[in-house]
Backbone as JSON, one array per atom type, in Angstrom:
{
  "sequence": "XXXXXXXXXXXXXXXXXXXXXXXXXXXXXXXXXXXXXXXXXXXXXXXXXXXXXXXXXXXXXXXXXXXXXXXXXXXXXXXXXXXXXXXXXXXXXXXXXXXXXXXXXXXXXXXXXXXXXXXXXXXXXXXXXXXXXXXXXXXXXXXXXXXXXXXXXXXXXXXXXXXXXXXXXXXXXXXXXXXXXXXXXXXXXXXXXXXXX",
  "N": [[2.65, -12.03, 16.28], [2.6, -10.73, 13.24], [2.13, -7.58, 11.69], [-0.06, -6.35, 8.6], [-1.21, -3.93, 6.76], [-4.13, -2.73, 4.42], [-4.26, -0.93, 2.52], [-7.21, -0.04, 0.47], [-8.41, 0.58, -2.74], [-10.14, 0.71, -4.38], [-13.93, 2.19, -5.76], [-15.52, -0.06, -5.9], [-16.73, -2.65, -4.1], [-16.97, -5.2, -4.28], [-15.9, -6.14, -6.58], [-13.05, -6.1, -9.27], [-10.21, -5.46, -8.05], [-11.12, -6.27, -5.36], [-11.42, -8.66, -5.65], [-8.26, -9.94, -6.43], [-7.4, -8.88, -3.67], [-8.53, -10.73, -2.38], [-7.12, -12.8, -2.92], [-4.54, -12.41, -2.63], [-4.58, -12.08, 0.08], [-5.05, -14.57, 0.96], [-2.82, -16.21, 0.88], [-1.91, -15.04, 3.08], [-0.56, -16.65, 6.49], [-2.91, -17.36, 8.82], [-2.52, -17.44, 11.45], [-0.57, -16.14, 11.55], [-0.55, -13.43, 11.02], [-2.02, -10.49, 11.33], [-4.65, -8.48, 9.66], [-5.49, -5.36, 8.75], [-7.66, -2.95, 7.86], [-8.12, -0.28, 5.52], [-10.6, 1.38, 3.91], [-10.09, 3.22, 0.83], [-11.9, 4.77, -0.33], [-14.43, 4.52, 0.94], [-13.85, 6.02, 3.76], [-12.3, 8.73, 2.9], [-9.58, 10.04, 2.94], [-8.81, 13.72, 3.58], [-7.01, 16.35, 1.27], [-3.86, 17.07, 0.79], [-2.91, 20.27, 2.04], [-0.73, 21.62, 1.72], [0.4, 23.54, 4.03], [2.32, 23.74, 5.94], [2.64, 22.98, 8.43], [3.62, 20.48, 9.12], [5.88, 21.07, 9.03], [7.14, 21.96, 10.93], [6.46, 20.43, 13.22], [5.95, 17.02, 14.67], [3.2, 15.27, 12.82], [-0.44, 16.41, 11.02], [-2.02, 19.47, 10.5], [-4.4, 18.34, 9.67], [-6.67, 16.01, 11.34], [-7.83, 13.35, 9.67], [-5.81, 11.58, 9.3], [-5.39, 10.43, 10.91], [-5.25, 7.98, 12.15], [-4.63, 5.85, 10.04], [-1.54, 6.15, 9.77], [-0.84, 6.32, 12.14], [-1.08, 3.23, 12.23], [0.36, 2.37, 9.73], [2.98, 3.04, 10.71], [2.49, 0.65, 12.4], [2.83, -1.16, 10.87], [4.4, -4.71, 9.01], [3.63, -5.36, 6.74], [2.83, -3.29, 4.11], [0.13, -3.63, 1.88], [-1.0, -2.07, -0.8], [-3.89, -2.08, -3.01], [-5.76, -1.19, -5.86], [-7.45, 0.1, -8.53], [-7.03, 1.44, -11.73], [-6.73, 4.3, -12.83], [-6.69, 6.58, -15.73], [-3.75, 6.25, -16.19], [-3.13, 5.91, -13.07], [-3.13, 6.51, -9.96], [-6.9, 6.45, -8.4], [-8.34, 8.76, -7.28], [-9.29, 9.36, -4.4], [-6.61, 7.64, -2.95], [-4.25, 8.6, -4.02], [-4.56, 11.25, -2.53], [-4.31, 9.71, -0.11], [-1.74, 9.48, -0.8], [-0.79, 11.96, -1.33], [-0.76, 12.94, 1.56], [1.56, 11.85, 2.62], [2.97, 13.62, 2.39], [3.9, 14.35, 5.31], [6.24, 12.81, 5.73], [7.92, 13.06, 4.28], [8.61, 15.49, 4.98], [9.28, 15.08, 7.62], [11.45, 14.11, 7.53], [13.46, 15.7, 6.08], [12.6, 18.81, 6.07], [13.39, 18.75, 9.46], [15.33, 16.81, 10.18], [14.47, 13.77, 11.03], [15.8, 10.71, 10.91], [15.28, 7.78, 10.35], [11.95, 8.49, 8.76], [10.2, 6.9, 9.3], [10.3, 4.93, 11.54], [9.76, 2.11, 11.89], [11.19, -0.64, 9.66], [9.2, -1.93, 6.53], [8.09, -3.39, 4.23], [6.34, -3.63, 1.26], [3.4, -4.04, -1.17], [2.13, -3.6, -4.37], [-1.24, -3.9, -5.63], [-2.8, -4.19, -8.66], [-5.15, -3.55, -10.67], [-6.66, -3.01, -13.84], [-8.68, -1.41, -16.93], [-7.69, -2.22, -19.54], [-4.49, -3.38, -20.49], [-1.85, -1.52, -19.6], [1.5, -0.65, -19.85], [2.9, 1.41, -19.12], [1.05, 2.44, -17.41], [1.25, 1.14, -15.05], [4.13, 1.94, -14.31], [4.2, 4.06, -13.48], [2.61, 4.55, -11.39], [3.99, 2.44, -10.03], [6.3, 4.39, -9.77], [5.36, 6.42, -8.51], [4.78, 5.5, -5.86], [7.34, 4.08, -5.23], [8.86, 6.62, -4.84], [7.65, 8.28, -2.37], [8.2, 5.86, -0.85], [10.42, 6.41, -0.42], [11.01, 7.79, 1.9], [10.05, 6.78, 3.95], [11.04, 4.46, 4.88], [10.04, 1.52, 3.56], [9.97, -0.44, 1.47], [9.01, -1.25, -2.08], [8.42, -4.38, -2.72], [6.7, -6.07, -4.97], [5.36, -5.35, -7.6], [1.76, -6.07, -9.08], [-0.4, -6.65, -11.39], [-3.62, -7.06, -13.05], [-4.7, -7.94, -15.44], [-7.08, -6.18, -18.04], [-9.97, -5.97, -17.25], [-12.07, -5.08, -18.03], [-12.99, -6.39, -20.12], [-13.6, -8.99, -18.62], [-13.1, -11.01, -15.66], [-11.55, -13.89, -15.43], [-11.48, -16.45, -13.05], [-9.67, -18.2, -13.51], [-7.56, -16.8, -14.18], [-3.63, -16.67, -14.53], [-2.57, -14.52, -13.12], [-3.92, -14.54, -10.42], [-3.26, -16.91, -9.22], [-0.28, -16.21, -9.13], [-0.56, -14.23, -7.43], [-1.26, -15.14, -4.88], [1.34, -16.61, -4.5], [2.97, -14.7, -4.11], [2.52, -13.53, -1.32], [2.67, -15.71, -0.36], [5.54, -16.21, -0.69], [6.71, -14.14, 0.71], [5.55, -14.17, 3.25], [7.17, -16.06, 4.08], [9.94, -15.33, 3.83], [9.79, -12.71, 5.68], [8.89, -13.82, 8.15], [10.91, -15.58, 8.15], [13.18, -13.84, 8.32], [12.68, -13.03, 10.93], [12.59, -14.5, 12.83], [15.23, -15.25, 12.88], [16.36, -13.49, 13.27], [16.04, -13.38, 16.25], [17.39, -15.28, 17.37]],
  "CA": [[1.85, -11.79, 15.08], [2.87, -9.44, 12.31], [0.71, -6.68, 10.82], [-0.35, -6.15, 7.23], [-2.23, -2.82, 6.45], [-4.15, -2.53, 3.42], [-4.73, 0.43, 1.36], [-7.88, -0.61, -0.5], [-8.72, 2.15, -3.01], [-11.3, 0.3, -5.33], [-15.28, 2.2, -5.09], [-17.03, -1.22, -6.47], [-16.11, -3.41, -3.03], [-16.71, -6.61, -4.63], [-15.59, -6.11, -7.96], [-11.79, -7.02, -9.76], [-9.67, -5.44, -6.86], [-11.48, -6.95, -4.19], [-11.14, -10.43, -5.73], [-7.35, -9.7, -6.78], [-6.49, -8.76, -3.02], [-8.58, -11.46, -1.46], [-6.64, -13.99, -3.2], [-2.9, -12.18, -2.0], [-4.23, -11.75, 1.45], [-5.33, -16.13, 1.03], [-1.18, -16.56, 1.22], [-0.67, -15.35, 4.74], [-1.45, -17.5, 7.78], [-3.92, -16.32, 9.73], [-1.96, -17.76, 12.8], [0.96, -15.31, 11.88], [-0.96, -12.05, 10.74], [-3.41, -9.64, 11.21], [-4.88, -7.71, 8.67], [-5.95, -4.34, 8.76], [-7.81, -2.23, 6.15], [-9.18, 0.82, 5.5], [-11.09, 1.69, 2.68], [-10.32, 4.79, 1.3], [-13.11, 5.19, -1.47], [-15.55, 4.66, 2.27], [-13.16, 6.82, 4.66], [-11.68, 9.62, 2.3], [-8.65, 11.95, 3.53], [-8.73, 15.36, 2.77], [-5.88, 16.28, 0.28], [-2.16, 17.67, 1.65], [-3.07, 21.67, 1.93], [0.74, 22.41, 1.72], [-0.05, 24.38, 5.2], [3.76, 23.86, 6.27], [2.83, 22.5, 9.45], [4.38, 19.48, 9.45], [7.57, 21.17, 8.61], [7.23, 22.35, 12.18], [6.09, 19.45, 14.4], [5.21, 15.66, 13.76], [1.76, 15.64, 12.53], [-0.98, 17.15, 10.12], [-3.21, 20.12, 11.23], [-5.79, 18.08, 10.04], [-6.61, 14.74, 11.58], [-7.9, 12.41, 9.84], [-4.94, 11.0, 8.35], [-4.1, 10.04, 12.78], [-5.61, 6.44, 12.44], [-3.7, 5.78, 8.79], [-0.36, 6.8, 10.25], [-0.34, 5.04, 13.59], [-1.38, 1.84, 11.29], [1.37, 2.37, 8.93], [4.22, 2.9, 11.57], [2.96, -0.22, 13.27], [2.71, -2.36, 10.14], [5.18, -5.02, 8.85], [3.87, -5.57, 4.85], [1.95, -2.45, 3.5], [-0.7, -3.79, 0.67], [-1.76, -0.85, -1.71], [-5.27, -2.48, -3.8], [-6.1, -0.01, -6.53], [-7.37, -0.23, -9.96], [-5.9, 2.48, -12.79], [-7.56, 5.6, -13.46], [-6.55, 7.59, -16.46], [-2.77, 6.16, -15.77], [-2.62, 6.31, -12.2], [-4.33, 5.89, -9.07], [-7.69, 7.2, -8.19], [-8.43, 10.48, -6.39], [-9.22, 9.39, -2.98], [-5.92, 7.03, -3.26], [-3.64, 10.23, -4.64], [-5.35, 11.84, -1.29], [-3.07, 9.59, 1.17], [0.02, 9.57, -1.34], [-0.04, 13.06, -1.19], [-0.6, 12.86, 2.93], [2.54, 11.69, 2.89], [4.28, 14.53, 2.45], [4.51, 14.59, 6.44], [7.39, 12.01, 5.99], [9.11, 14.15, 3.53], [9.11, 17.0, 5.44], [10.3, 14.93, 8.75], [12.82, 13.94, 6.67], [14.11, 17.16, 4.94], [12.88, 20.23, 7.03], [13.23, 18.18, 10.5], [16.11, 16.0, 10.22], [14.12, 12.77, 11.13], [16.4, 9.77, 10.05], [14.22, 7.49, 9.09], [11.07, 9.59, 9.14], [9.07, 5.68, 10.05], [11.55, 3.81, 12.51], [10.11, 0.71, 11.73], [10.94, -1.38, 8.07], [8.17, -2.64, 5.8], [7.99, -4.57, 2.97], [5.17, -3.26, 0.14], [3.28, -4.97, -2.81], [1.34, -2.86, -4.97], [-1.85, -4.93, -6.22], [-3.22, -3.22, -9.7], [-6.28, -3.87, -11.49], [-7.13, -2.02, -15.11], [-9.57, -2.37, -17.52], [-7.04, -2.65, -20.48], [-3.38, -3.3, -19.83], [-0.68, -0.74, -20.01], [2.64, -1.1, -18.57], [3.58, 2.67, -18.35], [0.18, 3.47, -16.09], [2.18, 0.46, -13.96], [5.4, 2.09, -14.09], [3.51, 5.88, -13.2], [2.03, 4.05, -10.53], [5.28, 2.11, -9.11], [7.32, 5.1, -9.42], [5.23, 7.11, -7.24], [4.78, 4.67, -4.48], [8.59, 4.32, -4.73], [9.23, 7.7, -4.34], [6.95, 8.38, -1.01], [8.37, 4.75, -0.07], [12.39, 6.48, -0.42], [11.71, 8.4, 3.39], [9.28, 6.01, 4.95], [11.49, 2.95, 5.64], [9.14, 1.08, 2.86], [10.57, -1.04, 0.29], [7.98, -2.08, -3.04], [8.88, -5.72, -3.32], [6.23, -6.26, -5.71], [4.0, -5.12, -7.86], [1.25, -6.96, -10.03], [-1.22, -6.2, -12.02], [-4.58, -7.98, -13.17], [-5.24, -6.89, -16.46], [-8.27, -6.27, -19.26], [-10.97, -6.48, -16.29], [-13.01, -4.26, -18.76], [-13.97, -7.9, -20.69], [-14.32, -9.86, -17.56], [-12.25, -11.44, -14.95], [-11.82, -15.25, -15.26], [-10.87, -17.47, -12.04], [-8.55, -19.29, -13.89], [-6.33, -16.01, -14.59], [-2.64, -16.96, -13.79], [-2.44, -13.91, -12.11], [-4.43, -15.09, -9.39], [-2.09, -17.99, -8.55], [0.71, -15.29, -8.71], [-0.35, -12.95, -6.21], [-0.99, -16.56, -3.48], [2.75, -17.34, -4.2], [3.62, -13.77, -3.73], [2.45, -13.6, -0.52], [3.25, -16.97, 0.68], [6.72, -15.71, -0.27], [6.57, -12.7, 1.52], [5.36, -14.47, 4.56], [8.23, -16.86, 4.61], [10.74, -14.42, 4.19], [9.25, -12.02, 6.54], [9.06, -14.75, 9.27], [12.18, -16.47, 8.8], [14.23, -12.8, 8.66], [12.18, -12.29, 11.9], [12.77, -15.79, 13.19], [16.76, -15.07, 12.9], [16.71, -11.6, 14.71], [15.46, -13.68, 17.59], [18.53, -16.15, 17.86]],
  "C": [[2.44, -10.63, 14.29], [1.8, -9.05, 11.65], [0.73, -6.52, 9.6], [-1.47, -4.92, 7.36], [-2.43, -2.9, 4.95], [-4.85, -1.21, 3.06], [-6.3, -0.24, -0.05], [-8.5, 1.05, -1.2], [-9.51, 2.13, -4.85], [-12.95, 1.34, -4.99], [-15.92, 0.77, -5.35], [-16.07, -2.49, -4.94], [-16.05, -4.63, -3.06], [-16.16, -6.82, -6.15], [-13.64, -6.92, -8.0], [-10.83, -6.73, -8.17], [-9.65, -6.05, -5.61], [-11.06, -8.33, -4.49], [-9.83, -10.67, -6.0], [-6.91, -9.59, -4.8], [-7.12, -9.84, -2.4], [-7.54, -13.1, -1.6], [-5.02, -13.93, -2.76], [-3.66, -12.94, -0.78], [-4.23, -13.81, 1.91], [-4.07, -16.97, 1.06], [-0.71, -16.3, 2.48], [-1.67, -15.85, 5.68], [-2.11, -16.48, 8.41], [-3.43, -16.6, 11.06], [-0.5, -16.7, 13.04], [0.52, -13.65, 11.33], [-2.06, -11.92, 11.21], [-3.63, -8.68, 10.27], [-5.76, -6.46, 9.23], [-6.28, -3.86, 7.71], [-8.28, -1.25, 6.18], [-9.1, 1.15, 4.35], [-10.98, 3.34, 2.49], [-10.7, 5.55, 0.36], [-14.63, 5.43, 0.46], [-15.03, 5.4, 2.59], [-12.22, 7.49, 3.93], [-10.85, 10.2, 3.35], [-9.0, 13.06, 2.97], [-7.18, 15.57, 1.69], [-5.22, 17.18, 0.96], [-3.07, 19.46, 1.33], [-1.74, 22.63, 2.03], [0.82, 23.51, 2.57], [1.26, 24.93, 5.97], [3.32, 23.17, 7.53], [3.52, 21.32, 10.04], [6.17, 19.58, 9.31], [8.34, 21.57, 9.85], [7.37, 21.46, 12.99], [5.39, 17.94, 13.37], [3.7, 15.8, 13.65], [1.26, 16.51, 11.47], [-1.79, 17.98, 11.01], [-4.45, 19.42, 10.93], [-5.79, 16.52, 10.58], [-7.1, 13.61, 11.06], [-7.25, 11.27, 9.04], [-4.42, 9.95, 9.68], [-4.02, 8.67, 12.33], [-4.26, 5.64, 11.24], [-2.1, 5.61, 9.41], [-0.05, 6.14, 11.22], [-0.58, 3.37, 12.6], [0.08, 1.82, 10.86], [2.76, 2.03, 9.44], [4.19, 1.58, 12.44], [2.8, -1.41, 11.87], [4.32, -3.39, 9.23], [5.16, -5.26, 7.56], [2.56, -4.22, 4.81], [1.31, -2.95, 1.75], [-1.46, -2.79, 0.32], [-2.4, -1.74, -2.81], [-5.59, -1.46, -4.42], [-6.78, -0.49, -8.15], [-6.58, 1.3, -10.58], [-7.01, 3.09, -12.88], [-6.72, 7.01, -14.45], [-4.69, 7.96, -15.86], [-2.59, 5.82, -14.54], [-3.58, 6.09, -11.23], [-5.5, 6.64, -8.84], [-7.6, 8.05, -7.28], [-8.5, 10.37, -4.79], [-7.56, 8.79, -2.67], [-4.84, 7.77, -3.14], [-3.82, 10.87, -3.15], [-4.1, 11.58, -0.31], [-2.19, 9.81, 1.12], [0.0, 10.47, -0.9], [0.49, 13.88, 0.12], [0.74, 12.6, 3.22], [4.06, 12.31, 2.7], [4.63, 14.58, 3.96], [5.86, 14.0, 6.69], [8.67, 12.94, 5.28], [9.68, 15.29, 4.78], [10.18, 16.55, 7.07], [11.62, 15.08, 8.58], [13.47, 14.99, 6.66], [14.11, 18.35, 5.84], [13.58, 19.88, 8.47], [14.24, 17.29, 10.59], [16.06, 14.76, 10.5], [14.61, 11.55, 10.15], [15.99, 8.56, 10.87], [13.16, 8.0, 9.26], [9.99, 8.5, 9.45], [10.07, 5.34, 10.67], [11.21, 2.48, 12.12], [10.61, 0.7, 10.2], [9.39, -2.0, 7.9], [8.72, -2.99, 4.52], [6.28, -3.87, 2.23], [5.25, -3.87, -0.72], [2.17, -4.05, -3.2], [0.37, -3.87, -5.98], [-2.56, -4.13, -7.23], [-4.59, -3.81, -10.38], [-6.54, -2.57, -12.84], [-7.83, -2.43, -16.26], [-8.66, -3.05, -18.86], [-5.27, -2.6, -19.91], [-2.26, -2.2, -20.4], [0.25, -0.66, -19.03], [2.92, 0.27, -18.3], [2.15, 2.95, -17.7], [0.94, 2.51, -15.0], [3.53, 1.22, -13.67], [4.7, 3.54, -13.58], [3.49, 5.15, -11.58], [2.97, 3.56, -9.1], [6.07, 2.76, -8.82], [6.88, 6.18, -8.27], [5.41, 6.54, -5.89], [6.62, 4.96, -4.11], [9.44, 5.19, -4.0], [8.87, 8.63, -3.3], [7.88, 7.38, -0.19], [10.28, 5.12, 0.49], [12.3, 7.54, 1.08], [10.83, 7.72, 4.24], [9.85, 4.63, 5.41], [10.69, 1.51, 4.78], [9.92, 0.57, 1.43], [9.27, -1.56, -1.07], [8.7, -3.3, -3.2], [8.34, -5.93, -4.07], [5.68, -5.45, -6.23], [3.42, -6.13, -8.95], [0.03, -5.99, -10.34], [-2.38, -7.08, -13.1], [-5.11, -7.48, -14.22], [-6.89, -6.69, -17.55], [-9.51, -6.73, -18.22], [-12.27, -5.85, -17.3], [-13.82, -6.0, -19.44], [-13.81, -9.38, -19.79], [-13.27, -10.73, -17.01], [-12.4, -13.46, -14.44], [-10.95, -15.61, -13.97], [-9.71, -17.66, -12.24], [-7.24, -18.47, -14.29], [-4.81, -16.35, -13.95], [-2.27, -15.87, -12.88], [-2.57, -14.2, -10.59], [-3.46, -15.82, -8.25], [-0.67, -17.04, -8.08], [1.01, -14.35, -7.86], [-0.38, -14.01, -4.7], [0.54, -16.24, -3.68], [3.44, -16.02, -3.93], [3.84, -13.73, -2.39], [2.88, -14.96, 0.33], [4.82, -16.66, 0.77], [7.62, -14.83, 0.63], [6.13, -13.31, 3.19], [6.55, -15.14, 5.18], [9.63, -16.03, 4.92], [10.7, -13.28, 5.08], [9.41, -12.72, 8.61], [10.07, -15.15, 9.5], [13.29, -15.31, 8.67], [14.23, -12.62, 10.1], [12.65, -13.27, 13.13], [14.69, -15.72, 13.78], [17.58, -13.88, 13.22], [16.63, -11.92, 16.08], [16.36, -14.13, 18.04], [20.1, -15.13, 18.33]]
}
């Protein structure tokens, strides 16, 4: 089975986000994944306290980033669910990015090459009420730039736009985030499939 962690980082739990990632996650078999999630508008981090400690030893002085972190290192597609806030992602959201300075620092102070050992594969799923491509490009460039010492590639991102005047079914988006993931499964499987032989 391969893992999928998601980053969900919507507060309205049934709203556009929610219906935007249930329709990715409706692309991978359920005979070949497991999904994981943690909400992290419900289960907030605390924000990085630039403490240095991690520049010392693996780990944060504070913990409750542990669960997150063991997830992450054991996952094989990382799904980040977000809508846009004022460009960019919301505050709890911002919270983990910035958690992830522990990788930096493995990296950099610590000489940890690669500061995750495993690979992943990331798709960044977006929701906003009106569309703008530079809060997408704000958005993709951060991920990217957390994702350049974690072993974490963005293969995608998408984005579900003008939710502000109401989110029809029939959006082609929809269909686009299934075929993402069905893509992502196949290639995922049959890289994994041909490591075996």
């Amino acid at each position: 089975m391969k893992k999928a962690l998601v980053l969900f980082a919507s507060p309205h739990p049934d709203g556009a986000t929610r219906h935007l990632l249930d329709v990715f996650l409706s692309g991978l078999s359920t005979e070949r994944w497991t999904v994981e999630e943690h909400d992290v508008c419900k289960d907030p981090v605390a924000p990085c306290r630039a403490c240095g400690c991690c520049k010392k030893t693996d780990g944060c002085i504070l913990h409750d980033f542990d669960g997150t972190d063991a997830s992450l290192r054991a996952c094989d597609l990382l799904i980040i669910a977000s809508p846009v806030y004022n460009l960019t992602f919301p505050a709890q959201l911002k919270s983990v990015i910035d958690r992830f300075q522990r990788y930096f620092e493995a990296r950099f102070a610590r000489g940890v090459r690669p500061a995750i050992e495993k690979p992943r594969q990331a798709v960044l799923l977006l929701t906003m009420g009106r569309h703008d491509a530079f809060a997408e490009e704000v958005c993709a460039r951060m991920l990217r730039q957390s994702f350049s010492v974690m072993n974490t590639t963005l293969r995608d991102v998408l984005c579900l736009p003008d939710t502000d005047v109401g989110v029809s079914a029939q959006n082609p988006v929809f269909e686009k985030a299934r075929a993402i993931a069905i893509e992502i499964e196949r290639d995922i499987c049959y890289n994994y499939l041909n490591s075996c032989e």
